[in-house]
C-alpha positions as CSV (number, residue, x, y, z in Angstrom):
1,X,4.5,-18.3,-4.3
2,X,5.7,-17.0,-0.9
3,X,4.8,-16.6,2.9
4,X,2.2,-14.1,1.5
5,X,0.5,-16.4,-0.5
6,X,-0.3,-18.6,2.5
7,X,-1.4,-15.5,4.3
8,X,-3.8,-14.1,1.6
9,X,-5.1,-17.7,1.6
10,X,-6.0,-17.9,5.5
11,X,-7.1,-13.9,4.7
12,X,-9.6,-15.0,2.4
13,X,-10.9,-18.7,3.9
14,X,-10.5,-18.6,7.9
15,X,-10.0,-21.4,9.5
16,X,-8.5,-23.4,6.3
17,X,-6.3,-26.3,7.0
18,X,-3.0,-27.5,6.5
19,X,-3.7,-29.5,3.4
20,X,-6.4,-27.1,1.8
21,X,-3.1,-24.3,2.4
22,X,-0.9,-26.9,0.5
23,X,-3.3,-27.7,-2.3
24,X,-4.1,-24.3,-2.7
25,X,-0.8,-22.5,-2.9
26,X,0.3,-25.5,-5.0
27,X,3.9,-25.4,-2.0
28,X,5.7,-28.6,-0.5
29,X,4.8,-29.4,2.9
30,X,8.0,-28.2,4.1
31,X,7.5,-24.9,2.5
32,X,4.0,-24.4,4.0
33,X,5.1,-25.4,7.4
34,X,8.1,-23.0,7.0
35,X,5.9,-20.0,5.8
36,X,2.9,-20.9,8.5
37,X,5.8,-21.1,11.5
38,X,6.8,-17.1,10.2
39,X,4.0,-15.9,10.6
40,X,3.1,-17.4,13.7
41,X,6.3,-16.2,15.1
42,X,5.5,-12.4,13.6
43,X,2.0,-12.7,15.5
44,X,0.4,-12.4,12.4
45,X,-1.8,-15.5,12.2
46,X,-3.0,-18.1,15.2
47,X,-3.9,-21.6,15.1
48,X,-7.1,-23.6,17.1
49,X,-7.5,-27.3,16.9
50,X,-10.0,-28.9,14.2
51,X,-13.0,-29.5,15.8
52,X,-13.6,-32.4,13.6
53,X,-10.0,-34.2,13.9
54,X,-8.4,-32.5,16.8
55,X,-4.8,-34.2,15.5
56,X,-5.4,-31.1,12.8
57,X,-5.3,-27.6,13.3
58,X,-7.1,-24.6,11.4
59,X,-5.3,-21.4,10.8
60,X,-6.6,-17.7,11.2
61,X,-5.2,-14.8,10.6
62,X,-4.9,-11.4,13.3
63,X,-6.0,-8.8,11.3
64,X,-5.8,-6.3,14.4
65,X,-2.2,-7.0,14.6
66,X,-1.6,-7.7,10.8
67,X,2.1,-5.8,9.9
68,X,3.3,-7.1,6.9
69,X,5.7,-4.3,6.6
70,X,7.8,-2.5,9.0
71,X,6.2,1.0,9.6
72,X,9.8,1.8,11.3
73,X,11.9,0.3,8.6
74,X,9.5,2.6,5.9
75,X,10.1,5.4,8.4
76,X,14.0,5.5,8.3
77,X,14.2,4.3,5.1
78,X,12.0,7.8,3.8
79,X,14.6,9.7,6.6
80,X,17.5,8.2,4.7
81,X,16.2,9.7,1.2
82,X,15.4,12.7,2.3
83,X,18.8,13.5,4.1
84,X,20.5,11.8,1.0
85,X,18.0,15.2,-1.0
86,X,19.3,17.5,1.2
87,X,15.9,17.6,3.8
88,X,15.6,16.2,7.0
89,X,12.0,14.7,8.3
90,X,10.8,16.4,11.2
91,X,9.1,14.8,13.8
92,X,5.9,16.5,13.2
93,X,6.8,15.0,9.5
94,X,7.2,11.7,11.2
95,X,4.0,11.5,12.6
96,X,2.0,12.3,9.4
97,X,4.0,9.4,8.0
98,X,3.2,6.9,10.5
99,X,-0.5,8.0,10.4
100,X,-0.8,7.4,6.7
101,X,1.0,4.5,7.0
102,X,-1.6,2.9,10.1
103,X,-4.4,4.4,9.1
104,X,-4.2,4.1,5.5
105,X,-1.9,1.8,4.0
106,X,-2.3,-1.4,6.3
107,X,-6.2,-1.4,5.7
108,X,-4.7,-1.4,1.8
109,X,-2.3,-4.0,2.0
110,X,-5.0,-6.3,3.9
111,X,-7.5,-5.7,1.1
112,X,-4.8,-6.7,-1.3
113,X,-4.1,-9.4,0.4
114,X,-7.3,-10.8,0.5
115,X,-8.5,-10.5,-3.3
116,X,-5.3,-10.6,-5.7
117,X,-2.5,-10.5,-3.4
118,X,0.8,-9.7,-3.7
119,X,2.4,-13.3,-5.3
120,X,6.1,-13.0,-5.3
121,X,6.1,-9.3,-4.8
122,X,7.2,-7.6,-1.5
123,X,4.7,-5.7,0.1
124,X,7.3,-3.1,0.1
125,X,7.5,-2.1,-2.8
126,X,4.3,-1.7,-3.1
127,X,3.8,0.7,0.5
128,X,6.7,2.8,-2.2
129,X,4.7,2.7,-5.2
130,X,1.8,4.5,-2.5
131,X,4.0,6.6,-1.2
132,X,5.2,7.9,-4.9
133,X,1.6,8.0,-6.3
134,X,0.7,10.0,-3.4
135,X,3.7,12.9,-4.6
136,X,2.4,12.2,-8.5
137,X,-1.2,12.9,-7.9
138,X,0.4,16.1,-5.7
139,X,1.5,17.4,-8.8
140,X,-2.0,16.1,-10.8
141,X,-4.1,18.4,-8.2
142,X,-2.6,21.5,-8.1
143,X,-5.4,23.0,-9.5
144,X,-7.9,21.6,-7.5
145,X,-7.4,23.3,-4.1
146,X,-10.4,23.7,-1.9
147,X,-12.4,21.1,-4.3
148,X,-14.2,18.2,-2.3
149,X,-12.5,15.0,-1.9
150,X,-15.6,13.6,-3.3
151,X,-15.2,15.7,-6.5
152,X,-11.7,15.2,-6.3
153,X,-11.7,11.5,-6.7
154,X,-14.4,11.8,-9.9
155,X,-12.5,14.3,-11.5
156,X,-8.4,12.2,-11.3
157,X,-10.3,8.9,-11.6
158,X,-11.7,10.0,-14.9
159,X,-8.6,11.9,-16.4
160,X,-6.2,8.8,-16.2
161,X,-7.3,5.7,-14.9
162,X,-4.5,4.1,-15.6
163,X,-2.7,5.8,-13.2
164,X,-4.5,4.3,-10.7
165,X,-4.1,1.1,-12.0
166,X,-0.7,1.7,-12.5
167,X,0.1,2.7,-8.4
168,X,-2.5,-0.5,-7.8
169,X,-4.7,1.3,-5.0
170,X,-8.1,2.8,-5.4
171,X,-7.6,6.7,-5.3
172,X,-9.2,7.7,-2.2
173,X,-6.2,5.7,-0.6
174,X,-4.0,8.6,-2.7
175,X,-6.5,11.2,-1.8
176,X,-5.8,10.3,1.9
177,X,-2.4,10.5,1.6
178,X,-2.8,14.2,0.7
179,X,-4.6,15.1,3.4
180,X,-2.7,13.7,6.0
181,X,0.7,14.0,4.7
182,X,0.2,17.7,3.7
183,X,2.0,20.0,0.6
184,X,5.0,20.9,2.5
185,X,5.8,17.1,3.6
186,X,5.2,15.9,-0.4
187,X,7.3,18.3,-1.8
188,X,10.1,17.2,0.1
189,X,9.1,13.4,-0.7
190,X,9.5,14.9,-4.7
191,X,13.0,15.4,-4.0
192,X,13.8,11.6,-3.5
193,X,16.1,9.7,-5.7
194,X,13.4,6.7,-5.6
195,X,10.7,9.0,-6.4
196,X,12.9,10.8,-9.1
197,X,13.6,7.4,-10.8
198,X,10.3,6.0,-10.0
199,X,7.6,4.6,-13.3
200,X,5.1,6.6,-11.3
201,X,7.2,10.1,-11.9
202,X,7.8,8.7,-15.6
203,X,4.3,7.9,-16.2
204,X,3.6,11.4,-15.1
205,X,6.1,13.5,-16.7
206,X,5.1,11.2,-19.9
207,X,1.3,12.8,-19.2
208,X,2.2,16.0,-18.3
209,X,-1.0,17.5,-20.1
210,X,-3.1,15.8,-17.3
211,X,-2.2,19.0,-15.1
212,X,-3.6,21.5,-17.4
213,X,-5.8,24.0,-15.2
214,X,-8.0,24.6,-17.9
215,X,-8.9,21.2,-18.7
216,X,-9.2,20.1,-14.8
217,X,-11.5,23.6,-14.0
218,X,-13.7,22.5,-17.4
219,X,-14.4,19.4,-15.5
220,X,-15.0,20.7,-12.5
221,X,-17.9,22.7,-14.3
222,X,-15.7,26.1,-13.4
């Protein structure tokens, strides 16, 4: 159990209490108290007094402002792999990245956070694990340009499903990230040692087959 336990708890029960947090999470007082001061200090929940016992307080947390990574630290971190792959990340580059990572991966992360959470995992790693199903499924849809997004989703959902459930998103968050990120941007992301080493790149190269024109265009109904 972590501080993102105790978030994904006020996530799914605003206004919980103290003790409910400490019951729930199965954490020492000290531990709770630690974890609720965090996030307090990161702006990322609020307290009002109980209505009923105003010595108690109930806890909310600010969705609008909800960060629970870094979209700087992901930033430089991508920069620093793709320099270390011989690219560089230009700002029009940059600002894809930030987009996908506003638009698309925080309203993820929240929704993770509110059903099964994250445990002892750092959100992190799993904004990387995104980031590297987005290059994967790259690869998956090379035959598919100009198909829907609709008809896109049917046809990758059905091929490999556990793919998805491998990356842990639904796949219109991937399908996003190929539309906003764009082919030249993903190919350089392809060239990163994370991505190269990734389970993601292994499951793929493991299901290679799942590319085959023939068998995506039958699918289509071309």
């Amino acid at each position: 159990m972590s501080k993102f336990s105790i978030q994904q708890e006020i996530l799914r029960s605003p206004g919980v209490r103290f003790n409910e947090l400490m019951e729930r999470t199965e954490l020492s007082h000290q531990s709770v108290s630690r974890a609720l001061k965090q996030l307090e200090q990161r702006g990322l929940i609020y307290h009002v007094e109980d209505e009923e016992d105003r010595r108690k307080k109930r806890y909310f947390v600010r969705e609008d402002n909800l960060i629970v990574i870094s979209i700087d630290e992901v930033v430089e971190r991508v920069r620093e792999e793709l320099s270390k792959a011989g690219e560089d990340l230009t700002p029009e580059e940059e600002g894809r990245l930030r987009e996908f990572l506003l638009k698309v991966v925080r309203p993820a992360i929240v929704e993770k956070l509110k059903h099964d959470g994250f445990e002892d995992t750092d959100p992190r790693f799993f904004v990387e694990i995104l980031l590297h199903g987005v290059v994967a499924l790259a690869e998956l849809t090379k035959p598919m340009k100009g198909v829907s997004k609709k008809r896109m989703k049917k046809v990758v959902t059905a091929l490999k499903p556990q793919f998805y459930e491998l990356v842990g998103a639904d796949v219109g968050v991937l399908i996003e990230g190929l539309s906003i990120l764009g082919d030249g941007f993903i190919r350089k992301m392809a060239k990163m040692e994370s991505f190269q080493k990734s389970i993601i790149n292994q499951f793929m190269r493991a299901f290679r087959f799942l590319s085959d024109e023939r068998v995506i265009r039958e699918m289509l109904g071309n």
